[in-house]
OpenMM code with the backbone's topology and positions (N, CA, C; nanometers):
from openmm import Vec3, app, unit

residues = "UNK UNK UNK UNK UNK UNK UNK UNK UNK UNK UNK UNK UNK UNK UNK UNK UNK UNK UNK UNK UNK UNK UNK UNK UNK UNK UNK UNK UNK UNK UNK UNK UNK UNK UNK UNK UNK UNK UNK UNK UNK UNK UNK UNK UNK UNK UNK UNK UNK UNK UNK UNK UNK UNK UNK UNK UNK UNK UNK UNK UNK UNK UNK UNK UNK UNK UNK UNK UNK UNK UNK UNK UNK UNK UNK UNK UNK UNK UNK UNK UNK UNK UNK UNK UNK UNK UNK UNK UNK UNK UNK UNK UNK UNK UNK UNK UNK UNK UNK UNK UNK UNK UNK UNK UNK UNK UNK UNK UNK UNK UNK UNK".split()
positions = [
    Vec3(-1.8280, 0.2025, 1.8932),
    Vec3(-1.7255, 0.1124, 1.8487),
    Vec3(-1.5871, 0.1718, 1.8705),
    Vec3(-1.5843, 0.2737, 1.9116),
    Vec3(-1.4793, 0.3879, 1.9547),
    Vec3(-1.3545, 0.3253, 2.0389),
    Vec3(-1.2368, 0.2830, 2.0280),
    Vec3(-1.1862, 0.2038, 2.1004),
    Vec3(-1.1667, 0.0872, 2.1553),
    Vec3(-1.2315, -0.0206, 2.0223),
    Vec3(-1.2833, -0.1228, 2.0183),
    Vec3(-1.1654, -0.2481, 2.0294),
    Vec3(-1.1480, -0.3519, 2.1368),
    Vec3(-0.9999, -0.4388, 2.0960),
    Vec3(-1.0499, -0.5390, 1.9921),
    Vec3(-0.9746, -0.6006, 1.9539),
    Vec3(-0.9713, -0.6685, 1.8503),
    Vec3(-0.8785, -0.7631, 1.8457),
    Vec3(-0.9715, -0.9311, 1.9114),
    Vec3(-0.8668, -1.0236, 1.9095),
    Vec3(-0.8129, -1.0744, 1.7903),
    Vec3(-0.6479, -1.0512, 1.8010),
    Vec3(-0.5435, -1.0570, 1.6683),
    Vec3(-0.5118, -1.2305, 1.7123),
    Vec3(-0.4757, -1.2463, 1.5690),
    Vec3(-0.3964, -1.4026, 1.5688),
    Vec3(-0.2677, -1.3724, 1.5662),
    Vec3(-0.2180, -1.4975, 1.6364),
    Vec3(-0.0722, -1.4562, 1.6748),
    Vec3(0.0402, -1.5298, 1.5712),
    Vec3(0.0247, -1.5101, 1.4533),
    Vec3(0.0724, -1.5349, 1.3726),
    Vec3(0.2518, -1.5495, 1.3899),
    Vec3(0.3251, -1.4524, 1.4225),
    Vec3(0.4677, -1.4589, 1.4258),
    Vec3(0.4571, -1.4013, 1.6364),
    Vec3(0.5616, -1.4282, 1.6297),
    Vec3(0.6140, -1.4191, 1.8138),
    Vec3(0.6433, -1.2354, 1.7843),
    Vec3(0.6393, -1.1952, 1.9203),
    Vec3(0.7429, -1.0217, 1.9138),
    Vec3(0.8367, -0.9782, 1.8828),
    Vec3(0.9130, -1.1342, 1.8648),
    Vec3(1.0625, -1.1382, 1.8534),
    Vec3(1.0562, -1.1354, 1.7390),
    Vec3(1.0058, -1.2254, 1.6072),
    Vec3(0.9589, -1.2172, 1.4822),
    Vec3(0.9239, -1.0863, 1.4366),
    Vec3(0.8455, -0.9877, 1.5183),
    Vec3(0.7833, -0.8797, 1.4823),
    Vec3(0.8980, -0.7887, 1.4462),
    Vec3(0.9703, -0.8386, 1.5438),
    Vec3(1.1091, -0.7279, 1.5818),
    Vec3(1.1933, -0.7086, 1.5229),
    Vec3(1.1924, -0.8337, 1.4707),
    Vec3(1.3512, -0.8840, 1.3811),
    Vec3(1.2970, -0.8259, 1.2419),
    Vec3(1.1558, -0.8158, 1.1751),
    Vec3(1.1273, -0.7714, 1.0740),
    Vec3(1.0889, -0.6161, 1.0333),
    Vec3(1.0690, -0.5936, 1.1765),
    Vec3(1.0801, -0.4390, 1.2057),
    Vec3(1.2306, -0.3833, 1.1677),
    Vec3(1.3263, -0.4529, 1.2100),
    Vec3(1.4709, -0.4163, 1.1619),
    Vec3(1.5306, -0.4145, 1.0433),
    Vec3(1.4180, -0.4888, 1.0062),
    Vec3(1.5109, -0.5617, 0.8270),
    Vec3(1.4178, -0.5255, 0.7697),
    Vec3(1.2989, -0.4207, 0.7799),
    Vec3(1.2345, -0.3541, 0.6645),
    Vec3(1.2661, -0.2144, 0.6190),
    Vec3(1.3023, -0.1890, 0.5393),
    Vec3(1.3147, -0.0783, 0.4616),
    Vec3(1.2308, 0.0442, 0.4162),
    Vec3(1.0865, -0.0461, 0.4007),
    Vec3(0.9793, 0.0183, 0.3539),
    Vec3(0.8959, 0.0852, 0.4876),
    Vec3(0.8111, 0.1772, 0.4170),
    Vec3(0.7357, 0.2779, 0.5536),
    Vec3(0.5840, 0.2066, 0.5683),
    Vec3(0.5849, 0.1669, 0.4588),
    Vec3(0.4213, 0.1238, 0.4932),
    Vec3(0.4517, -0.0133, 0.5308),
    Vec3(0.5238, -0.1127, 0.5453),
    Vec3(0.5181, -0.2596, 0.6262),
    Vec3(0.5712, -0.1819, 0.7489),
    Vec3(0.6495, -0.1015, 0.7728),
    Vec3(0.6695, -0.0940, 0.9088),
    Vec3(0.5752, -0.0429, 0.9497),
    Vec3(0.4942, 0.0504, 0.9068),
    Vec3(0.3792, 0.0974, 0.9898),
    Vec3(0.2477, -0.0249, 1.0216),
    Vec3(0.2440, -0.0872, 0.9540),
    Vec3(0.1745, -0.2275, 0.9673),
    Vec3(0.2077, -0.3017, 1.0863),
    Vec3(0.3546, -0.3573, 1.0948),
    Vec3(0.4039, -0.4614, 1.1826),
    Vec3(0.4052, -0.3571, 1.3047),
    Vec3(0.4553, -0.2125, 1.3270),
    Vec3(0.4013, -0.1669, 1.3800),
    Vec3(0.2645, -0.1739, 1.5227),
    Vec3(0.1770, -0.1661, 1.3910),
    Vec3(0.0174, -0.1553, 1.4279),
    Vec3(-0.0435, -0.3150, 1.4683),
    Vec3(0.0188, -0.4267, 1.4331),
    Vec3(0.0081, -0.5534, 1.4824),
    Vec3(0.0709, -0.5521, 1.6310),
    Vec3(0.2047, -0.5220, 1.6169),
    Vec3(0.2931, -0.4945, 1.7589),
    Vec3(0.2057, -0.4814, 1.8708),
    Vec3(0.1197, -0.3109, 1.8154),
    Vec3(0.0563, -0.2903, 1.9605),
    Vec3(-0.0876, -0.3432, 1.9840),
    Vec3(-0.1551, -0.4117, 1.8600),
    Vec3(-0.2350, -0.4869, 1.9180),
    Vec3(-0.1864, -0.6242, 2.0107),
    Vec3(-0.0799, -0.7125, 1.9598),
    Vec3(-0.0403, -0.8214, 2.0516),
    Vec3(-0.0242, -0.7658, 2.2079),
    Vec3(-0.0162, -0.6424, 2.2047),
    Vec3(0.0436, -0.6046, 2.3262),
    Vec3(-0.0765, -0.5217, 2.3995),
    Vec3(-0.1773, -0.5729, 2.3589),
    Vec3(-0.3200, -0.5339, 2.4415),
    Vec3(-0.4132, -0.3712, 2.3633),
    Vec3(-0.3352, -0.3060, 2.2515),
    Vec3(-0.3916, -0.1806, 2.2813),
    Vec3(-0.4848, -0.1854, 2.1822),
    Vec3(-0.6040, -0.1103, 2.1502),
    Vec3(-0.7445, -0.1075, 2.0975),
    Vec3(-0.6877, -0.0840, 1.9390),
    Vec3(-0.7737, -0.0866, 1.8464),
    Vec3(-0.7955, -0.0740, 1.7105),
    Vec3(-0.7474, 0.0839, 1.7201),
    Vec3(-0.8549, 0.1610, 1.7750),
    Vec3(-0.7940, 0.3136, 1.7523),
    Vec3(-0.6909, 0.3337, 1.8415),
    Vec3(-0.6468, 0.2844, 1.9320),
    Vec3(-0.5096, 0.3497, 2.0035),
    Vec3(-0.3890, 0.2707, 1.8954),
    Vec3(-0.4231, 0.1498, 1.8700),
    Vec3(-0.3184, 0.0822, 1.7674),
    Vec3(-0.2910, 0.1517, 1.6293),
    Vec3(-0.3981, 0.2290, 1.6061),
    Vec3(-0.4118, 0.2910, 1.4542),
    Vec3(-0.4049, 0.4056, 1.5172),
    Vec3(-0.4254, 0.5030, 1.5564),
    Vec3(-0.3519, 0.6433, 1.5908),
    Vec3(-0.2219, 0.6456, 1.6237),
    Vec3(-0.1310, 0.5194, 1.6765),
    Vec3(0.0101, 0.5349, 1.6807),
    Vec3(0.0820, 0.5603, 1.5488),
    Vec3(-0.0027, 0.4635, 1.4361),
    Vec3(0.0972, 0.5017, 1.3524),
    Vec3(0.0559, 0.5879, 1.2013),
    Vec3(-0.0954, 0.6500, 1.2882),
    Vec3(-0.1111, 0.7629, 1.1650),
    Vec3(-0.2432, 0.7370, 1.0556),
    Vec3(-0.3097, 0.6273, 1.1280),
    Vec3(-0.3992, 0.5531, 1.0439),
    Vec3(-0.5529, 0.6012, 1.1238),
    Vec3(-0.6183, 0.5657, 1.0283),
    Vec3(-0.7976, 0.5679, 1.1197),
    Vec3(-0.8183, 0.4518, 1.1177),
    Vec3(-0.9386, 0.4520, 1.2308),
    Vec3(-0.9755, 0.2935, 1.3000),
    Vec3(-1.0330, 0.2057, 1.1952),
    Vec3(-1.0719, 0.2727, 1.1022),
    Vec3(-1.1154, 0.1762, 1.0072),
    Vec3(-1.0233, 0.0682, 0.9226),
    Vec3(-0.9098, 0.1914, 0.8734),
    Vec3(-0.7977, 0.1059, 0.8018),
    Vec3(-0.7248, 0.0196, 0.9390),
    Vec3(-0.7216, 0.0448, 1.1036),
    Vec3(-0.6771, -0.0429, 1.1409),
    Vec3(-0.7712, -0.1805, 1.1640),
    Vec3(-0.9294, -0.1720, 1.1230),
    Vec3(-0.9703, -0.2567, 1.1281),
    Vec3(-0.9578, -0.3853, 1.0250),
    Vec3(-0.9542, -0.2860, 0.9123),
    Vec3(-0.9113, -0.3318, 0.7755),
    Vec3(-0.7621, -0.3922, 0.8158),
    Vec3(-0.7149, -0.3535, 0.8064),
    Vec3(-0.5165, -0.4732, 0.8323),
    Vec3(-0.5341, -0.5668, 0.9531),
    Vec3(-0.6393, -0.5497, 1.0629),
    Vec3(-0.6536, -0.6481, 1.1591),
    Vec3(-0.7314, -0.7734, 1.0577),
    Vec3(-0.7923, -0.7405, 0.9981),
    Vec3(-0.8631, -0.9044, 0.9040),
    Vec3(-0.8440, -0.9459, 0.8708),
    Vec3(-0.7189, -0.8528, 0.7852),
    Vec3(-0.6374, -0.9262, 0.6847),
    Vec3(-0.4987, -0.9672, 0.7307),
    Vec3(-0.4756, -0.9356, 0.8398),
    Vec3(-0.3966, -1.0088, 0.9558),
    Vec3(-0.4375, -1.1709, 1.0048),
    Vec3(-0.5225, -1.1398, 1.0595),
    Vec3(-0.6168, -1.2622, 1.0890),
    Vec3(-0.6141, -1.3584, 0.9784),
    Vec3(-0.6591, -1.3155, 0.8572),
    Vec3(-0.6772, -1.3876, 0.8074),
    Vec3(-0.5457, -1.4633, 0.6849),
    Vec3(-0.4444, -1.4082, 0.6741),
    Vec3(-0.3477, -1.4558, 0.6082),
    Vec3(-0.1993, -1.3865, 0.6767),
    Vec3(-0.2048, -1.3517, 0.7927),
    Vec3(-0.0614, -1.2767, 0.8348),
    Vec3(0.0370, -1.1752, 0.7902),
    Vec3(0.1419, -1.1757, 0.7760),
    Vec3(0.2295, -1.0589, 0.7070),
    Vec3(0.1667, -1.0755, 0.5315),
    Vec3(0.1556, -1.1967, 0.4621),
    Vec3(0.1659, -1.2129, 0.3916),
    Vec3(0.0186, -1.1314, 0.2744),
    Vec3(-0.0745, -1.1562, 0.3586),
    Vec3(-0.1792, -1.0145, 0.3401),
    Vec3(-0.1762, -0.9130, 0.3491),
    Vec3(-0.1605, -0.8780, 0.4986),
    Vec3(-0.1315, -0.7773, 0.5206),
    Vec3(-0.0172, -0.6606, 0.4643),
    Vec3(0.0996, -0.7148, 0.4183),
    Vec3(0.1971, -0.6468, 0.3519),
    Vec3(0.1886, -0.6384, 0.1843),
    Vec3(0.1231, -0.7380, 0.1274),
    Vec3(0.0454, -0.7247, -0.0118),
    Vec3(-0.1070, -0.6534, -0.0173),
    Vec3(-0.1672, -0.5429, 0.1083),
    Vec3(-0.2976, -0.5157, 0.0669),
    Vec3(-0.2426, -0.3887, 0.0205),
    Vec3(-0.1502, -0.3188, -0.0142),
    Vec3(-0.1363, -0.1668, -0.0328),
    Vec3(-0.2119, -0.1071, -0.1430),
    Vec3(-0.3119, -0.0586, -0.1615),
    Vec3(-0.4105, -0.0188, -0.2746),
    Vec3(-0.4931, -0.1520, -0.3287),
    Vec3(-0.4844, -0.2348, -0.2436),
    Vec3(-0.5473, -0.4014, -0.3124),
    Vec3(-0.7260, -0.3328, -0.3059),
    Vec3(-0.7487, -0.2499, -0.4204),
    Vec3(-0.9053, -0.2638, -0.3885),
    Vec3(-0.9433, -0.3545, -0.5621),
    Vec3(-0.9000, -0.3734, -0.6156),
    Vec3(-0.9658, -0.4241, -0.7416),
    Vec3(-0.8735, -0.3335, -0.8399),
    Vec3(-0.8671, -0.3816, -0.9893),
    Vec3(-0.8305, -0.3135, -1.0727),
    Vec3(-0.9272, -0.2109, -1.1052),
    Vec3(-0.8760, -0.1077, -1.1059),
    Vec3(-0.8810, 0.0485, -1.1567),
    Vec3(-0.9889, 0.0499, -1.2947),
    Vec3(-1.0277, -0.0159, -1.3754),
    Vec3(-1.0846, 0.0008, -1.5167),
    Vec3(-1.0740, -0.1460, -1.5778),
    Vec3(-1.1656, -0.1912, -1.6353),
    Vec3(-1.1718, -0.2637, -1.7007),
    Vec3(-1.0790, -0.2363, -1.8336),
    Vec3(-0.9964, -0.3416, -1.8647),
    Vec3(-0.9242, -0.3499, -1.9759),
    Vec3(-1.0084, -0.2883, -2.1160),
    Vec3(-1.0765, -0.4425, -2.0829),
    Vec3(-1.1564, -0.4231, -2.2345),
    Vec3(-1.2477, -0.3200, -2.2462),
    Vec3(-1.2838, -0.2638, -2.1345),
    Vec3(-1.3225, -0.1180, -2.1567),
    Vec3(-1.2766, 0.0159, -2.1603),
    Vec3(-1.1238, -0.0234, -2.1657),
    Vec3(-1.0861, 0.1054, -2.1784),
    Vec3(-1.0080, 0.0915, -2.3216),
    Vec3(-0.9835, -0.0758, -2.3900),
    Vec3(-0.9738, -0.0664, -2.5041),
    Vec3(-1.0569, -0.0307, -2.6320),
    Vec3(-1.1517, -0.0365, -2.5655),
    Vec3(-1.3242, 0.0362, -2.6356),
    Vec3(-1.2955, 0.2165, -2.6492),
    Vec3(-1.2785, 0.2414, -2.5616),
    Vec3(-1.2766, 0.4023, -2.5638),
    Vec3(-1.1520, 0.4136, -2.6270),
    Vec3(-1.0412, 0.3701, -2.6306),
    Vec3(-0.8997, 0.4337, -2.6927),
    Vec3(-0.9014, 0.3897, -2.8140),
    Vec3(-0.9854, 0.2380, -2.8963),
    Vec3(-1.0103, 0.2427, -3.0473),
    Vec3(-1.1059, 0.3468, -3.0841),
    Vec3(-1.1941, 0.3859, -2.9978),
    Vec3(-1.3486, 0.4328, -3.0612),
    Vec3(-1.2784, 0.6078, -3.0794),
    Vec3(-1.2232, 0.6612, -2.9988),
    Vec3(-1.1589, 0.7811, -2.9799),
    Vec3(-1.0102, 0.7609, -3.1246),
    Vec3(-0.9775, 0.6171, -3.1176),
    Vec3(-0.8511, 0.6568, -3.2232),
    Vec3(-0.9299, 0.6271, -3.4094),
    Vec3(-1.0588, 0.5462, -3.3873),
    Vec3(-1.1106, 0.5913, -3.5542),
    Vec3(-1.1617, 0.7156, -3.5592),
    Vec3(-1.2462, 0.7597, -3.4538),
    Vec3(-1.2791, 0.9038, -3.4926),
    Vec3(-1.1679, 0.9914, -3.5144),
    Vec3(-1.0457, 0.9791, -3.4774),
    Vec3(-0.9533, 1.0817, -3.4493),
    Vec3(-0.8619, 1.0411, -3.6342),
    Vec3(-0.8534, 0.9174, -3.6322),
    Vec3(-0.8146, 0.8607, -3.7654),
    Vec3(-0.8971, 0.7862, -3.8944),
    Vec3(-0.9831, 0.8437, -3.9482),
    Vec3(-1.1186, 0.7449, -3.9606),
    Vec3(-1.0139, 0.6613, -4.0805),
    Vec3(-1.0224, 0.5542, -4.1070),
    Vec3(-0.9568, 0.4182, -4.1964),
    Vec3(-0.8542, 0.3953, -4.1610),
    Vec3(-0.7540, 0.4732, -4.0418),
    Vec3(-0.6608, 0.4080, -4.0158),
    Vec3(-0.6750, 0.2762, -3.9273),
    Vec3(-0.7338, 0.2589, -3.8426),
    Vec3(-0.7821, 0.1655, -3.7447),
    Vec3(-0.9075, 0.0751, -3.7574),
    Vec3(-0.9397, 0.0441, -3.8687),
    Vec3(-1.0413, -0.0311, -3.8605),
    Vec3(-1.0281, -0.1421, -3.8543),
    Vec3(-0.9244, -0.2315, -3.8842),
    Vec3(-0.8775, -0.3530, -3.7932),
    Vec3(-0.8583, -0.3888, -3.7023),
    Vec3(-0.8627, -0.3077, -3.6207),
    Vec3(-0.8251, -0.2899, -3.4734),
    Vec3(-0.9830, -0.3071, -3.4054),
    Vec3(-1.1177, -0.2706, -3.4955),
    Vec3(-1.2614, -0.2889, -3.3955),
    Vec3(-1.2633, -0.3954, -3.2878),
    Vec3(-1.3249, -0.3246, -3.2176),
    Vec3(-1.3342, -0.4401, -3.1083),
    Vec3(-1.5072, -0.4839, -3.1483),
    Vec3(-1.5699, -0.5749, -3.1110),
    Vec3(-1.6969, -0.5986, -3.1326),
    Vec3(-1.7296, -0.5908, -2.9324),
] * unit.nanometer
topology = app.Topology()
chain = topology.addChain("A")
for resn in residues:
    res = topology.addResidue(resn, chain)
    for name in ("N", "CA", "C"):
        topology.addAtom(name, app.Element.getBySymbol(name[0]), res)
């Protein structure tokens, strides 16, 4: 799968690419629009993702989510894997840890 192309949707023109390449600030959308750039422009998943520092996987990963919703995915996936901990389970451990630590101060606070 070593060098694999990967037909991209052509969501915005080069000129689009370009103009947002100029007016971004941030390092990780530019390395993105970037890595779209040189796929429109013929080059493979890993030659597109070794330009700008990435493995072929994460460029496979931003090609889908390219495909599949444009800048607008692609520039909102930065750590998008799911929330980190369940709420209500970490409100379980920080009451259960604060009656033992306080026993009658918190007993209104039980969670069931």
């Amino acid at each position: 799968m070593a060098g694999r192309e990967k037909e991209i949707v052509r969501h915005l023109s080069e000129d689009d690419l370009d103009r947002l390449l100029t007016q971004t600030d941030s390092e990780k959308v530019s390395k993105r629009l970037i890595f779209i750039k040189r796929l429109y422009k013929g080059a493979t998943l890993e030659g597109a993702a070794d330009d700008v520092g990435m493995s072929q996987s994460t460029g496979s990963r931003w090609a889908k989510l390219w495909n599949k919703g444009g800048l607008g995915l692609l520039a909102t996936s930065f750590g998008a894997v799911g929330p980190r901990s369940s709420t209500r389970s970490s409100e379980n451990v920080f009451l259960t840890y604060s009656k033992k630590a306080n026993p009658g101060r918190n007993r209104r606070y039980s969670i069931s």
